[in-house]
C-alpha positions in Angstrom: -48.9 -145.0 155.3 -47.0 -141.7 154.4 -45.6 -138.8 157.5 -46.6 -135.5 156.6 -43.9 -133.1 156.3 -44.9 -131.7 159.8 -44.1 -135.1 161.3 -40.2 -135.0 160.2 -39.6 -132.3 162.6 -39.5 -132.4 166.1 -42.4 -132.0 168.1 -43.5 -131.2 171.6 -46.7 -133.1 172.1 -46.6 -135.6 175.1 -47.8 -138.6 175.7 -51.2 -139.2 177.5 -49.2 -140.4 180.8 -46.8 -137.4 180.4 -49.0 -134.7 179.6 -48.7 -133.5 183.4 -44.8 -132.8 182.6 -44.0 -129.5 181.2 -40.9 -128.3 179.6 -39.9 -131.9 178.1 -39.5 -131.7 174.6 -39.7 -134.6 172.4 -39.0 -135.8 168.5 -40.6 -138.2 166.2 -38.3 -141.3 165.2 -38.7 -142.5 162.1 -37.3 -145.3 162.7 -38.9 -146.6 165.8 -42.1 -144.8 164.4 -42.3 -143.5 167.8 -41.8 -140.3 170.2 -38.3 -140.1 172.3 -37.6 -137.1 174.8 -35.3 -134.8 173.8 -32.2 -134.7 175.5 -29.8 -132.1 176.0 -26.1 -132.2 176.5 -24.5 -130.6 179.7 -22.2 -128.1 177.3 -26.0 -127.1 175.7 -27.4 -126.5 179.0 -24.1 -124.2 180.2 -24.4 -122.4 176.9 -27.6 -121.9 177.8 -27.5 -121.0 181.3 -24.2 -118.6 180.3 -26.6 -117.1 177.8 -29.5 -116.3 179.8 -27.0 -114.7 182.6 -25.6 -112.7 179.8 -28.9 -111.5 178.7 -30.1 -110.6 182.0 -27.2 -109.1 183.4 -27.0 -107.1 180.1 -30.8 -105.5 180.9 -30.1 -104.8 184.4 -26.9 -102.9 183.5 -28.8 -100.9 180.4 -31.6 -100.4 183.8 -28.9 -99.3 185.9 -27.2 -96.8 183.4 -30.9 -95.3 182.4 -31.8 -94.9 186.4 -28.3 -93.8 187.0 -27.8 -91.1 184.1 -31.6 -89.6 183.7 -33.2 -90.2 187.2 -31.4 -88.2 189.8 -30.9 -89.6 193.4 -32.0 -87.7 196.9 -28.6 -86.9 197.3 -28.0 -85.9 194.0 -31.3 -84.0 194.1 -30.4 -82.4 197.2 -27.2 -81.3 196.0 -28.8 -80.1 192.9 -31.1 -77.7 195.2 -27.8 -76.4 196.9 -25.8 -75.8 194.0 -29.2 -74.2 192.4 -29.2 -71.8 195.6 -25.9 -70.9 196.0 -25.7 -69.9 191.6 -28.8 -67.6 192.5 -26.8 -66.1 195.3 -23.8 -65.8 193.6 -25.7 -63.6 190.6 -27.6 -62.0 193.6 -24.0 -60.8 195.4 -22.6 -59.7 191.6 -25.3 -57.9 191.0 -24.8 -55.9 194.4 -20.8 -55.6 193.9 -22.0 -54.2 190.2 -23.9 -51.8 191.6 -21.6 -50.9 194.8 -18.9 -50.4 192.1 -20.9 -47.9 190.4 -22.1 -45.9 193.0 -18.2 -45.9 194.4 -17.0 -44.3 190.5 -19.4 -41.5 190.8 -18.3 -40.6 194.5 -14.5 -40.7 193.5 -15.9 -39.2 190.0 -17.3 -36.4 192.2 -14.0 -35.9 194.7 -11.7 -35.3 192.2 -14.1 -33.3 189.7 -15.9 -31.4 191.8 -15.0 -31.2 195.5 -11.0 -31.5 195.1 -11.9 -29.0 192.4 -13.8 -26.4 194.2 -10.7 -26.7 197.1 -8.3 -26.3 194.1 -6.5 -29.2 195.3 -4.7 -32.4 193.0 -7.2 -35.5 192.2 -6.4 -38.5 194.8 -3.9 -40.8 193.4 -5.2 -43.6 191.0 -2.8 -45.8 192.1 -4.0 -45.7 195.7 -7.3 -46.7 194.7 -6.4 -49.4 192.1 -3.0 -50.6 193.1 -2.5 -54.5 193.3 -4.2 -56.6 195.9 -2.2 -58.8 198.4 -2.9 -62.5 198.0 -2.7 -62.7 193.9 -0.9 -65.9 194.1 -3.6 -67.0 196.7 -6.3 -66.4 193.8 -4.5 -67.9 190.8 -3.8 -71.0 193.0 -7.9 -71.3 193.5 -8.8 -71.1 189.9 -9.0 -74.9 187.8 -10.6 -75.8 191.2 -14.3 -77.8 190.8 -16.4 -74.3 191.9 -13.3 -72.0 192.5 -13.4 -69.8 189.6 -16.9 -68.5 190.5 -14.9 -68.1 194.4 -12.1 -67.0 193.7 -13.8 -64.2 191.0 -16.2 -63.3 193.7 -13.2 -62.7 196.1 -10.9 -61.0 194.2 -13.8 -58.4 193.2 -14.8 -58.3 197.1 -11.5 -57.3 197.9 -10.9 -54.6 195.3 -14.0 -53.0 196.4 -12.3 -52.8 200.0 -9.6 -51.5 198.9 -10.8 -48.8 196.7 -13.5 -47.5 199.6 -10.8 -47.1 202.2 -8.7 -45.4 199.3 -12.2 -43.0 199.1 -12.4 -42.9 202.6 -9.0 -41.5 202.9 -9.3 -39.4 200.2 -13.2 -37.9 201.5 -11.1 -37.7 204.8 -8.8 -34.9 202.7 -11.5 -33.5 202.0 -13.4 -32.7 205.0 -10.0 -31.3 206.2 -9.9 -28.8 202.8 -13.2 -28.2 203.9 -12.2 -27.4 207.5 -9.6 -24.8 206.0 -11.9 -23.8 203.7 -11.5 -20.3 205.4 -7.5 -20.6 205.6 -7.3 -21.9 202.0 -9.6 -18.4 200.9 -7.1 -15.5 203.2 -4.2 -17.4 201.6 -4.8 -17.4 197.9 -3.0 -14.5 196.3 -6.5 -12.1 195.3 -5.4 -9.2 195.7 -2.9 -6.5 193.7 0.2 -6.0 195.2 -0.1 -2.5 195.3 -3.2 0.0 196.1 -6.0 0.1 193.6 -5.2 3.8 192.7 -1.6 2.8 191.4 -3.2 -0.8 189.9 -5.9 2.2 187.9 -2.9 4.5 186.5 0.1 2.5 186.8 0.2 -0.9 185.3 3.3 -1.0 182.8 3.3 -5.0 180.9 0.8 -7.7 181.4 2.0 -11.7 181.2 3.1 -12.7 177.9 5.4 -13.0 175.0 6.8 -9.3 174.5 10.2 -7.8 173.0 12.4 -7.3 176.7 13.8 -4.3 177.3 17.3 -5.2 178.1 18.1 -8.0 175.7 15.9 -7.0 172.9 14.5 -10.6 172.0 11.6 -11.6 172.2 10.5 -13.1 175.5 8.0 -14.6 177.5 7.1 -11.6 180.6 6.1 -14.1 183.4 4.3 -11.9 185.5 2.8 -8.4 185.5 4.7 -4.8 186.2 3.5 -1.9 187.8 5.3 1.6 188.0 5.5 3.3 190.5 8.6 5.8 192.5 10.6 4.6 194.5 9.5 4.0 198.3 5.8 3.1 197.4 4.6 0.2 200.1 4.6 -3.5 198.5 1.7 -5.4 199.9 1.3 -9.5 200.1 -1.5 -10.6 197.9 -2.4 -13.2 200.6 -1.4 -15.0 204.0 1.7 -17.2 203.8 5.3 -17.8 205.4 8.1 -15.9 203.3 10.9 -18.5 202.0 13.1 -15.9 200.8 14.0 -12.5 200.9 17.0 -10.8 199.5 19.1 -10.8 196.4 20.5 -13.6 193.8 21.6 -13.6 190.4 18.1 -14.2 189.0 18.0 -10.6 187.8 14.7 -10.1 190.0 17.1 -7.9 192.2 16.1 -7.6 196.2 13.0 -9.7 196.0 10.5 -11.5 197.9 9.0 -14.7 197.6 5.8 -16.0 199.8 4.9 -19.5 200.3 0.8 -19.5 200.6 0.6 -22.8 200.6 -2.2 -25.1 198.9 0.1 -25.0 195.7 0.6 -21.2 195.4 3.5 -19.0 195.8 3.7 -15.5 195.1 7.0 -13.2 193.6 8.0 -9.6 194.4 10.7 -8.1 192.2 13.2 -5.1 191.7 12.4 -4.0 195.5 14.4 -0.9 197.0 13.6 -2.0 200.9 12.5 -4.9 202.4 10.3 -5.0 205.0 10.2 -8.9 206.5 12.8 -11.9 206.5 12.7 -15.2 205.3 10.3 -17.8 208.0 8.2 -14.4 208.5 4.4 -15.6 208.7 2.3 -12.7 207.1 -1.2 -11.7 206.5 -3.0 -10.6 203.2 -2.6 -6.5 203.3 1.0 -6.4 205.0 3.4 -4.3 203.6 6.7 -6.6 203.0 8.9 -3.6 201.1 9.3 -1.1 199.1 9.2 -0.7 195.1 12.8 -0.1 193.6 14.8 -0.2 190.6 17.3 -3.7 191.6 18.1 -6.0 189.4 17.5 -6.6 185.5 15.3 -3.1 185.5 15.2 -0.3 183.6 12.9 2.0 185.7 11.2 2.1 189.2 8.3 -0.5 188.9 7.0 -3.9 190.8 7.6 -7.2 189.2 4.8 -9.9 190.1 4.3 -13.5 189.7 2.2 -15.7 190.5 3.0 -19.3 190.6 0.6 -22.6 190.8 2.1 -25.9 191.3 5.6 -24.3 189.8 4.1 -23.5 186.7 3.6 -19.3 186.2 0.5 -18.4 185.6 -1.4 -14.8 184.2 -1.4 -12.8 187.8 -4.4 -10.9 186.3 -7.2 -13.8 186.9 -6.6 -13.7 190.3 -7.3 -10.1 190.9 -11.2 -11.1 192.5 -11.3 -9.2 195.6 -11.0 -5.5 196.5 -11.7 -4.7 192.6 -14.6 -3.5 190.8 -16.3 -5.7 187.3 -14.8 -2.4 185.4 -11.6 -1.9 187.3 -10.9 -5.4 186.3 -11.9 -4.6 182.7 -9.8 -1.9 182.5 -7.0 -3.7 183.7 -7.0 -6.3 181.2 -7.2 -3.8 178.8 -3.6 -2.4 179.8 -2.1 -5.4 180.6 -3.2 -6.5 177.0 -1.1 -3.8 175.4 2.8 -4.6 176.9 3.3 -0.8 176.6 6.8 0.5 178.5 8.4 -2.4 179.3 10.7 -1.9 182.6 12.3 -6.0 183.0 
């Protein structure tokens, strides 16, 4: 009788009395025409054994790296919710400092464009407000650190901020003083002529500006204004201030005065005849400090005037705003537009 190709292989079907067993394998024998149990050698059973740890140890660890990379812990969870809270702050706290710096550029847009202007005083010094912070090398030391940059930016804004509002402070500070003196600062600006309206109407020889001099025949530029007069007519100080000199130099102003008003003007009296106060004098708007003359580079009786700003000269005419009428001042600008009968 013939074995099917099935029966060459090995099979797994017990015998009656072993059927209990599980997990024995056995094979056909051809020769014996009979089943045997399989058995396997120790090096199979390692290899297996080896394998099976292999294989599980291999799923735990792909388990352990899916739980561990896409299924965050409490702690990580909790720290998650901090770091959460304390980005949302930090874009809360920029936002303020954002707005804190622009509120802080219109006030110090404000002080020195409009209140340092109305007090005709010099803008507060940039470099007060935005000079270097101490602890640079504190800050640059920070950054690279895990979460520093965000601190360290944060900081360094923080204290620029300070720094800048007790520069505005300061400067504010200033101003409520100008504002103090705001009535010192008005009796000491030079606003009035320095000689009686009736002379300024009738009188007025060469207004500022480039004209042919009398003396040297080249063309010039006339600093100031000139007004003839004789000889003996009173000189009056266009506005309160301490006199810081009064005599004669070389200059070619002759016997003159100058007046220190303070708040960047100073005032210049030339050609005099007489003088009528001394250098340290304090005096008032109105108060005669000499006499007009014909000293110095002059060619006839008359009053040299300047006006000075922050040491530059500037036109004496646009400060003429008190004691003179819209058409008085009109008129004057009309004469001093003409440089007729130049006497310096």
């Amino acid at each position: 009788m013939g074995l099917s190709p099935s029966d060459r292989h090995t099979r797994s079907e017990p015998s009656p009395g072993q059927r209990m067993a599980k997990n024995i394998k056995y094979y056909f024998d051809h020769a014996s025409l009979s089943y045997k149990k399989v058995r396997i050698s120790f090096l199979a059973r390692l290899r297996n054994v080896l394998l099976w740890f292999i294989t599980t140890g291999s799923v735990w660890i792909v388990i352990y790296f899916i739980v561990t990379r896409f299924i965050p812990t409490p702690k990580e969870l909790t720290l998650q919710r901090e770091l959460d809270n304390m980005t949302l702050n930090y874009e809360m706290l920029q936002k303020q400092m954002d707005e804190n710096e622009q509120r802080l550029s219109e006030i110090e847009n404000r002080d020195d464009n409009l209140y340092r202007v109305i007090f005709e005083t010099d803008p507060y010094p940039s470099d007060l407000r935005s000079g270097t912070i101490s602890g640079q090398e504190y800050f640059e030391k920070m950054r690279g650190e895990r979460y520093s940059d965000m601190i360290a930016s944060a900081t360094e804004r923080i204290e620029k901020l300070t720094k800048r509002l007790y520069a505005e402070s300061k400067s504010l500070d200033e101003v409520a003083d100008l504002a103090l003196r705001k009535k010192d600062m008005i009796s000491s600006i030079p606003a009035v002529p320095p000689v009686t309206i009736d002379i300024v109407r009738r009188t007025l020889v060469s207004g500022y500006g480039l004209r042919l001099h009398p003396i040297s025949k080249v063309w010039r530029m006339h600093t100031g204004m000139d007004f003839a007069a004789k000889i003996g007519t009173p000189i009056y100080a266009t506005g309160d201030g301490v006199v810081t000199f009064a005599g004669s130099d070389a200059s070619g102003y002759g016997i003159h005065v100058i007046i220190d008003h303070g708040y960047g003007y100073q005032t210049l009296y030339g050609h005099m005849s007489k003088l009528h106060t001394q250098k340290g004098k304090r005096v008032k708007r109105g108060e005669i400090i000499g006499e007009i003359g014909n000293t110095g580079q002059s060619t006839g009786p008359h009053l040299h005037y300047e006006v000075i700003y922050r040491g530059q000269k500037v036109n004496p005419i646009n400060y003429y705003y008190k004691d003179i009428t819209p058409e008085e001042y009109n008129a004057l600008l009309e004469m001093a537009s003409q440089h007729t009968s130049p006497f310096d």
